[in-house]
N, C-alpha and C positions, 0 to 999 in steps of 0.2 A: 548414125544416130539422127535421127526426125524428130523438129520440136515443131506440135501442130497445136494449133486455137483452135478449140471448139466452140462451138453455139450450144446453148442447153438451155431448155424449158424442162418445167416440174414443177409438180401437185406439191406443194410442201405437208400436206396435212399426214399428220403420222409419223414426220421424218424429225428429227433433231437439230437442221439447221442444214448450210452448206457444213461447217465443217467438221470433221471428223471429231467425235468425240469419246470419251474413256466408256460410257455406256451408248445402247442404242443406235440407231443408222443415220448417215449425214448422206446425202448426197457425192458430197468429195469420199469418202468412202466406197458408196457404191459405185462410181466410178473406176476410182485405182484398184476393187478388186476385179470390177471385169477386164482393166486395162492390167492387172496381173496374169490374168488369165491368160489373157491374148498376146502378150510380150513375154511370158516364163516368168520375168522379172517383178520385184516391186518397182511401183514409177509414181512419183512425188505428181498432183494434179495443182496446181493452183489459179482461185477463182478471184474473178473482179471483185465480187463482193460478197461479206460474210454472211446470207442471211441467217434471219434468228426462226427457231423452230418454228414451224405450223407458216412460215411465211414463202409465197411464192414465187415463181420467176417466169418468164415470158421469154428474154434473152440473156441469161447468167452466159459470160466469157469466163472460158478457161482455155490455162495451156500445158502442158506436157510433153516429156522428151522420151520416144520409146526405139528401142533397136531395132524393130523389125519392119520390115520396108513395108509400107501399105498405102493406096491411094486415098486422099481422102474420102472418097465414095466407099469403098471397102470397109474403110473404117468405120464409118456412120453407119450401115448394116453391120459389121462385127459389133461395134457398140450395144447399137440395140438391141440384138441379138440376146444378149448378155444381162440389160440390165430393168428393172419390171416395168406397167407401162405407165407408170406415173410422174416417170424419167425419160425423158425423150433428147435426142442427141440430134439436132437440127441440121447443122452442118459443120465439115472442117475443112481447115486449108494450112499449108505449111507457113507457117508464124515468121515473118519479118525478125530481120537481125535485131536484137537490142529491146523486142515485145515480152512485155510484163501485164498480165493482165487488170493487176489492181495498181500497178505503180502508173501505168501509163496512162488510165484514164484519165482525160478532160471534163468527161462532164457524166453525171449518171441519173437517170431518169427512175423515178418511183410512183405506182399509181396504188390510192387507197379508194378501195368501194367501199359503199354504205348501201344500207337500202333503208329508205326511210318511209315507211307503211306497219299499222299498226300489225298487220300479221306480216309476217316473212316468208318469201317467199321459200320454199320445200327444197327448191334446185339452186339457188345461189347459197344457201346457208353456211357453205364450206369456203367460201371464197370472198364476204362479206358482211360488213357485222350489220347487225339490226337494231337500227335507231328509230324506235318508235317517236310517236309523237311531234306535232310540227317544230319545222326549223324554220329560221330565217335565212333563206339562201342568199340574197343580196347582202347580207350583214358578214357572212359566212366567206362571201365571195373579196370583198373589202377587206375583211379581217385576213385572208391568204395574201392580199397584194402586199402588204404590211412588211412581209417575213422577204423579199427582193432585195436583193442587195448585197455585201459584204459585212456581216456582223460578229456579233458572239455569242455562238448558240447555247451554251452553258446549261440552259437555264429547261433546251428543250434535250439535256443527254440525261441518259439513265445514269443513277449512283452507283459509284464503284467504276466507273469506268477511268482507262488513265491511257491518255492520248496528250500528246504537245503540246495544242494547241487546238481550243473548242471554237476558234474561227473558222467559218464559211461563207463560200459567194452563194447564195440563192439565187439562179437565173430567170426563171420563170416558177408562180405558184399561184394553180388555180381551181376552183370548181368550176365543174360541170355535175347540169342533171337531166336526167329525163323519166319523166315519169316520177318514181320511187328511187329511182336506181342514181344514187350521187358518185360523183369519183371527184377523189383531189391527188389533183397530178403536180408534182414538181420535180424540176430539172437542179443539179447543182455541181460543184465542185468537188464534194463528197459531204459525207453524211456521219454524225456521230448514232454511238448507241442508241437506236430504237428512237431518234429522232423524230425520225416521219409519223411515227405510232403516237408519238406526246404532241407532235404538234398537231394531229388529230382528233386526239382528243381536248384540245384547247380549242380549235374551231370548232366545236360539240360545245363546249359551254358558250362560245358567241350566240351561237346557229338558236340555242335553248334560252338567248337573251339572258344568260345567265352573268357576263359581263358585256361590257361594251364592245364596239371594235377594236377603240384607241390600246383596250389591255392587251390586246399580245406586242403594242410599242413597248409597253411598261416590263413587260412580261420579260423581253428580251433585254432591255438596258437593267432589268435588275439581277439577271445571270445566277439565278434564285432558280433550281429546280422545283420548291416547293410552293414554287409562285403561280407557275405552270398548271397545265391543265390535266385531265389522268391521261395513263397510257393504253390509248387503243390495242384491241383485240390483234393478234399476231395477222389470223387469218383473212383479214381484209387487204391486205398488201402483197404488190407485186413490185418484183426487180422490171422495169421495161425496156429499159435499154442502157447501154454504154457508148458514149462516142472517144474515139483515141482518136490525137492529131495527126496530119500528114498522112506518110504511108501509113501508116499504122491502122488509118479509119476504116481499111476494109475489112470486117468481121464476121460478114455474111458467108 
């Protein structure tokens, strides 16, 4: 038995999410059925992170344990082979002792597009939402630095959710723009429900002068979802990266 880490990029648009669910296609899905295919057997896949439907990935980790002897390289053409081409299987390598792809992350990186131009642009439309109308980016930019630190995010998690503990370190959180095309990129600890979606749409009411900067301080000491700003469109958001400690870091 071989337990290998894969690298995985994907279109999320169309699909249900990473994980497998009772209706429709997940990603983790389409995976373990080509990885049934190719191994006889069913074989359990699991991913760093769970995205949520219509949202995309750049570098989603996963690992799995399959019987049948294959080099990594085999693998990645058998993979793809197999699975359509909105799913791409980047690289794999036999996974270190004790490798968990969701437990062992250290830090995980999220990037959210805008495009902010009164028309939109025909070719990003699948992969960025369209915010007409001026922003204030330097307001926009302040109001990201804000959300740094170890806090309690409560206030940025979707309802219904039930997790231990809605603390997180924020390590880095920031805009960038050029032109039309905005991205707000942040690295963290980990991430609650659709987090990064509400906190982008709370820097959309800064950006719109619609509150100050100081409210997303307030925003978060009041641990108040409805205090919060809306929850951005799925498909503006990408998985970008995962860093694991030590040995673990290499996942290329």
């Amino acid at each position: 038995m071989t337990t290998f880490r894969i690298l995985v990029a994907y279109d999320g648009t169309g699909y249900v999410g990473w994980q497998r669910q009772a209706s429709g296609l997940s990603i983790q899905s389409l995976l373990e059925d080509a990885l049934r295919e190719l191994d006889g057997s069913d074989v359990a896949v699991t991913g760093a992170g769970r995205t949520d439907a219509g949202v995309h990935a750049l570098a989603q980790v996963a690992a799995f344990t399959i019987a049948r002897e294959l080099s990594p390289d085999v693998l990645v053409r058998a993979l793809n082979a197999r699975l359509p081409d909105a799913v791409r299987v980047l690289s794999a390598a036999d996974a270190p002792a004790g490798f968990h792809p969701r437990y062992g992350a250290k830090k995980k990186t999220y990037r959210y597009r805008l495009w902010n131009a009164e028309v939109m642009d025909p070719f990003a439309r699948a992969c960025a939402w369209h915010v007409p109308g001026p922003l204030d980016v330097a307001a926009m930019c302040a109001a990201a630095r804000l959300l740094e630190g170890r806090h309690d995010f409560a206030a940025f998690q979707a309802s219904g959710s039930s997790v231990a503990t809605t603390e997180r370190e924020i390590f880095a959180s920031a805009i960038s723009h050029q032109h039309s095309a905005l991205s707000y990129e942040v690295t963290g600890s980990g991430f609650l429900r659709h987090m990064v979606r509400i906190i982008v749409g709370s820097l959309i009411e800064v950006g719109r002068r619609r509150q100050p900067v100081e409210w997303i301080a307030d925003v978060i000491a009041s641990r108040d979802r409805t205090r919060a700003g809306p929850t951005a469109p799925p498909h503006g958001l990408f998985l970008v990266g995962i860093e694991y400690p030590g040995s673990l870091a290499d996942v290329s």
